[in-house]
N, C-alpha and C positions, 0 to 999 in steps of 0.2 A: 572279412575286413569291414563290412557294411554296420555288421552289427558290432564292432569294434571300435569304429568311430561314431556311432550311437552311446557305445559306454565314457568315449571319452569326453564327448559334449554334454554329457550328464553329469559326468566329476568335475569338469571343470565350471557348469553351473553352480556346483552345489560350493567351489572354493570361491567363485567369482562373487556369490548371494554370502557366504559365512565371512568374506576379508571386507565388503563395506561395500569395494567398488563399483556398485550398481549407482553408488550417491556421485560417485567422479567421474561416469561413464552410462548415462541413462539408457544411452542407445544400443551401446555395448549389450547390456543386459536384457533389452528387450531382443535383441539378436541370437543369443545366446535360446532366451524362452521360446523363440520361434523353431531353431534348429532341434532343441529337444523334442519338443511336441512332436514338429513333420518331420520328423526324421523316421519314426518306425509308425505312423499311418504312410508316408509314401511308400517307405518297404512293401507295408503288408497288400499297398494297393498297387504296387509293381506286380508285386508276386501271385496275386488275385487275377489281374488282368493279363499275366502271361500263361495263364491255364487256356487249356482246350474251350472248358465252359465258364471262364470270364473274360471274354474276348469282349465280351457286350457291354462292361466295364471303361473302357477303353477310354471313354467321352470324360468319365469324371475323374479316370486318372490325370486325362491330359487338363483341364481346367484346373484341379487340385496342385498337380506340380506346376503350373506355370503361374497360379496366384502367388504360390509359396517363392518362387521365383521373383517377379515380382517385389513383393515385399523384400524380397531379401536386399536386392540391387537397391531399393527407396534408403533401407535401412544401414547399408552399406555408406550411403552419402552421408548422413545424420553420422555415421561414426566418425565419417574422415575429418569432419566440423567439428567436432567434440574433440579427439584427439588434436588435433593442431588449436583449439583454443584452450586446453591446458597443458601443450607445451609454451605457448606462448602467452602465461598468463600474467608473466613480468611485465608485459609490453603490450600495454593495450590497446594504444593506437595502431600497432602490427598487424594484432587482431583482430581489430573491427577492419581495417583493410582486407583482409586477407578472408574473413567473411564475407564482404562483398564481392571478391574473387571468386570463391566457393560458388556463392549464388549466379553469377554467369557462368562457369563454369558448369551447373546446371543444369542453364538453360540452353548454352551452344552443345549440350549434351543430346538433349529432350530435342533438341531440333533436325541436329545431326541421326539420331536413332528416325525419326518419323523420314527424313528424306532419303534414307538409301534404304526405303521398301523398296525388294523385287515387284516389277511391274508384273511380274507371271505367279505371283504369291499374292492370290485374295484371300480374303474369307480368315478360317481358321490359322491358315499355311502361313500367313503373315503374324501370327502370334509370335511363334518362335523367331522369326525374323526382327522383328525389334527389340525383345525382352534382351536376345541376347548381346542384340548391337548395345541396347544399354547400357548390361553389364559390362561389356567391353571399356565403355565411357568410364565405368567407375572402376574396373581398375587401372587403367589407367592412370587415373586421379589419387590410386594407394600407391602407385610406383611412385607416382612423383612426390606423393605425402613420403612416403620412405627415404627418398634422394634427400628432399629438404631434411629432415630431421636429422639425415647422418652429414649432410656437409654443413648443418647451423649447431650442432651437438655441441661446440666449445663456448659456442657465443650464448648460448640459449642456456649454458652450464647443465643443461640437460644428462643424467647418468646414464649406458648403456642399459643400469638395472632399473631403470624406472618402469613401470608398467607402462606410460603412453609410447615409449618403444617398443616395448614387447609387442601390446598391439599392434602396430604400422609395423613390425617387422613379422611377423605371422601374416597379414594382410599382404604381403609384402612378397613374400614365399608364395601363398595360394593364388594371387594375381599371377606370378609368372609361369606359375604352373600349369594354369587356363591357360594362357597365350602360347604356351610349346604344343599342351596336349592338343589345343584347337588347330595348329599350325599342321602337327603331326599326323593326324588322321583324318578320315573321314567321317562326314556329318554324322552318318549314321555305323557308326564303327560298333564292332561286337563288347557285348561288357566283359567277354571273356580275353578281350586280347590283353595280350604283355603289357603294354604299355597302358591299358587303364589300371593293369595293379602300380606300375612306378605313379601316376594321378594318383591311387588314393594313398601310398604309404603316404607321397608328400603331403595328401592332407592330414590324414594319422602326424606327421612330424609337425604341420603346424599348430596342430593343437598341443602336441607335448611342450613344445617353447611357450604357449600360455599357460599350460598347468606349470609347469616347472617356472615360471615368473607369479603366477597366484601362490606357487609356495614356500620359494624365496621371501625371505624380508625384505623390502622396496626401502631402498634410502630416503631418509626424509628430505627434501628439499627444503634447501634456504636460500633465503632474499637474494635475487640477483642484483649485487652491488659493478657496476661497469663507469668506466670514467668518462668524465662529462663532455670529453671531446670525442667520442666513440664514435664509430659510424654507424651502428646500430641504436646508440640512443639520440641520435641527429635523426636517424629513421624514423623512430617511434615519437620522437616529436615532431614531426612533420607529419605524419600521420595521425595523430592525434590534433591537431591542428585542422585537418579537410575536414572540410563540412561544417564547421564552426562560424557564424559568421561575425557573431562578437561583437563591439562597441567600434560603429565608423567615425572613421577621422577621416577632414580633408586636410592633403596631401598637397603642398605649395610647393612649385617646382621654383629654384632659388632663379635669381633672374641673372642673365648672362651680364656680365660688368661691363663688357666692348659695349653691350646696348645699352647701358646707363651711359656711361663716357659721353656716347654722342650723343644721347637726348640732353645732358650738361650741357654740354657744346651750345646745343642749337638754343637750347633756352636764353644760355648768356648772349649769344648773339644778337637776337631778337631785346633782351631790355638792352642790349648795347644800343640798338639801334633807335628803338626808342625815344634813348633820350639825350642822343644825338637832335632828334625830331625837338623836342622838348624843347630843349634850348636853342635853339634855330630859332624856336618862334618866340622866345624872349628877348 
């Protein structure tokens, strides 16, 4: 199965590099050249170091799978940005919000992973400890990229066959499939048990839903036209709007008329009285 989904992240490189989408998906593609590469040096160096006499191996297995690791969870952020800023490319003020989301998002990530290191996990032992709270964060951040794109799918006019679905819906699959399998077993669970062959068909399935959307025709998108009272484009202008600060005007608060009324009053009083004064003394 290992070497099975080796072939399938190779075909789907070679459809993802031949239909263009490296230019609509940068990060996608650099994700893509990463799995290809370490995918059959991790094999050969799993398989090296579970020999009797490559035990000694061991150190650069483990630095080798957890950079590749690593990278991959950086790269996983970069994609969930890129997919939600071309679905949402009608609405750019959405976007740049929703970008600045992203980026806290982040950061309350990057803070949350470093704070729940085990206190009894130094050294080495806290590698695994954070990389995979990380990953955690980010998928996380694919379920809810999934949520959004299927509850904004009519507003956003968005196609089920569009590729920026396909993505978030494969993303979407192998997130929950981390969180059962991690729920399911043990830290250090056998690779031979049951349940890590149901883990990897499901990852074998989420790559077939991207080859079979790379070989699909993708509908072309057209102009999202939406009427001018919409609540969505009431959004997108208001959010196109922050941060702008634009040409100031002062703002004259109208004057209350009770308070005119009687500064009238009192004025007329006063020349009443006056010139009452006035002529007294003529």
């Amino acid at each position: 199965m290992s070497v099975a989904e080796f072939a399938l992240w190779a075909l789907l490189g070679f459809l993802f590099w031949k239909k263009g989408l490296r230019r609509r998906f940068p990060a996608m593609g650099i994700y893509l050249a990463l799995r290809i590469v370490s995918t059959p040096v991790l094999l050969a160096a799993l398989y090296i170091q579970s020999q009797p006499w490559g035990r000694q191996y061991f150190v650069e297995y483990f630095f080798t799978y957890w950079t590749v690791y690593l990278a991959s969870a950086v790269l996983l952020f970069f994609i969930c940005m890129e997919v939600f800023r071309v679905a949402l490319s009608s609405f750019p003020g959405l976007t740049k919000v929703g970008i600045v989301a992203f980026r806290w998002a982040i950061l309350v990530s990057v803070i949350l992973t470093f704070s729940s290191i085990s206190s009894g996990h130094r050294g080495l032992r806290a590698i695994p400890d954070v990389l995979s709270s990380l990953m955690r964060s980010v998928s996380i951040l694919e379920l809810c990229l999934l949520a959004f794109l299927c509850l904004s799918m009519n507003a956003l006019h968005l196609s089920p066959r569009d590729m920026t679905f396909g993505i978030a819906l494969g993303f979407g699959l192998t997130s929950a499939n981390d969180f059962v399998f991690a729920s399911l077993t043990s830290k250090y669970a056998s690779m031979t048990a049951p349940l890590q062959f149901v883990y990897e068909a499901l990852i074998l399935a989420a790559l077939a839903i991207w080859i079979i959307y790379c070989l699909l025709p993708e509908p072309a998108r057209k102009p999202v036209v939406v009427p001018a009272n919409s609540t969505i484009y009431r959004w997108n202008e208001i959010a196109s709007a922050l941060g702008h600060t634009g040409t100031q005007v002062a703002v004259q608060q109208p004057a209350n008329s009770f308070f005119l009324t009687d500064v009238e009053k009192v004025v007329e009083k006063v020349l009443t009285r006056n010139l009452k004064r006035n002529e007294s003394k003529l």
